[in-house]
C-alpha positions in Angstrom: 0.0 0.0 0.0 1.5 3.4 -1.2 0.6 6.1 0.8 1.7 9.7 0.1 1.0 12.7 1.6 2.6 14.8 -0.7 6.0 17.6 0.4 6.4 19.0 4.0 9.1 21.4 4.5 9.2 20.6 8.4 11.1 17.8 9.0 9.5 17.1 12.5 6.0 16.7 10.4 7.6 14.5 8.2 9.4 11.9 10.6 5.9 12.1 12.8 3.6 11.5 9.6 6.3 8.7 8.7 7.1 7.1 12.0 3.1 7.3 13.3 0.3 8.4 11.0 1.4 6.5 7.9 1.6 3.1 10.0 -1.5 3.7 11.8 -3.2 4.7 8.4 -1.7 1.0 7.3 -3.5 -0.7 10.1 -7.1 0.3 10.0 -7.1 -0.3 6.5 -5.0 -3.4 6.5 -8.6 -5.5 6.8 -9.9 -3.8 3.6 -6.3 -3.9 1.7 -7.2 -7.7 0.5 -10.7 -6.9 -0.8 -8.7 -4.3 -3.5 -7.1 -7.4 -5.4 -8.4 -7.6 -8.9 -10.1 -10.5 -10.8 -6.9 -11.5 -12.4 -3.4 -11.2 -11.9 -2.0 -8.0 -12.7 -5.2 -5.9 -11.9 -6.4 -3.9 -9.5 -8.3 -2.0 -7.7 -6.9 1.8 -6.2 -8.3 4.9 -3.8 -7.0 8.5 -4.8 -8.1 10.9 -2.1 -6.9 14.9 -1.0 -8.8 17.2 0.6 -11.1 18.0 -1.5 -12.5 14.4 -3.0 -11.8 10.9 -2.9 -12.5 7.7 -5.0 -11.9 4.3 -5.7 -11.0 3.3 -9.1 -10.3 0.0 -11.4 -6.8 -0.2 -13.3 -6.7 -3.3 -15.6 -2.3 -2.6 -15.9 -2.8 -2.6 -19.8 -4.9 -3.2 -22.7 -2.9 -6.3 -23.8 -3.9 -8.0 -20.0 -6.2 -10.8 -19.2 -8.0 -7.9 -17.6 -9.6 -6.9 -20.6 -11.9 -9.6 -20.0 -13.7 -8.5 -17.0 -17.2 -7.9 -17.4 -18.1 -4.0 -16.9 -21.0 -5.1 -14.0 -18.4 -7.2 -11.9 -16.3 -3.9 -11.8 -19.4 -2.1 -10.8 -20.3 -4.1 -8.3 -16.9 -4.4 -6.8 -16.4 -0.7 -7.0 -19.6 -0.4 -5.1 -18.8 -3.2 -2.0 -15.3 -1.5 -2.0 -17.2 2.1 -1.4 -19.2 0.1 1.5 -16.0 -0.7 3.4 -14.1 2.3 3.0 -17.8 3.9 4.7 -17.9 1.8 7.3 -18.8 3.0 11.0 -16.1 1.8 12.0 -13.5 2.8 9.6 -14.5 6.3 9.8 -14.6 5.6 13.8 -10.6 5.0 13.5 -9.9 7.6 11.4 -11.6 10.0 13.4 -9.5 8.6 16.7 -6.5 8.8 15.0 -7.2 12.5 14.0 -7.7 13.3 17.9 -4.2 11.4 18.6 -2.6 13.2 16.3 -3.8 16.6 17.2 -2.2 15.9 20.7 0.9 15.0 19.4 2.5 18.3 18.6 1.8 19.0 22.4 3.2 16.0 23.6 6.9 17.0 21.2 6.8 20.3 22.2 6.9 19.8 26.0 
């Protein structure tokens, strides 16, 4: 799982975003990681998100691929059980929680 969070100049927001939000970021999603494998082998399913907007998307790697062969509907439908998970309570509960812990952490640095 790639995350990025785009450029910070601070160094101290960098090593915290890399040494705790990152991994925590891993672990409440790690559950849902599996269900993004695609129908064949070099397929896949992805989430793009900033700010402003977030989705989930289906790459089939290239037109040449095996992937060519997946029905339209079965990408539908898996788009839409994918969107299910990332909404769940308690997803949304952990990324919340996390968001509180890391608002205390510049607190907890600075003293």
């Amino acid at each position: 799982m790639r995350i990025d969070l785009g450029t910070v100049e601070n160094k101290m927001v960098q090593s915290m975003y890399d040494e705790y939000y990152i991994p925590a970021i891993r672990q409440i999603f790690r559950p849902i990681i599996e269900q993004f494998r695609g129908f064949y082998t070099r397929d896949y399913f992805g989430v793009e998100a900033d700010s402003k907007q977030g989705y989930i998307y289906y790459s089939p790697v290239s037109s040449r691929s095996e992937s060519k062969a997946a029905s339209i509907w079965d990408v539908i439908a898996k788009l839409h059980r994918l969107d299910d998970l990332m909404r769940k309570p308690e997803v949304r509960h952990s990324l919340t929680e996390l968001d509180v812990q890391m608002s205390f952490l510049p607190s907890v640095i600075w003293t």
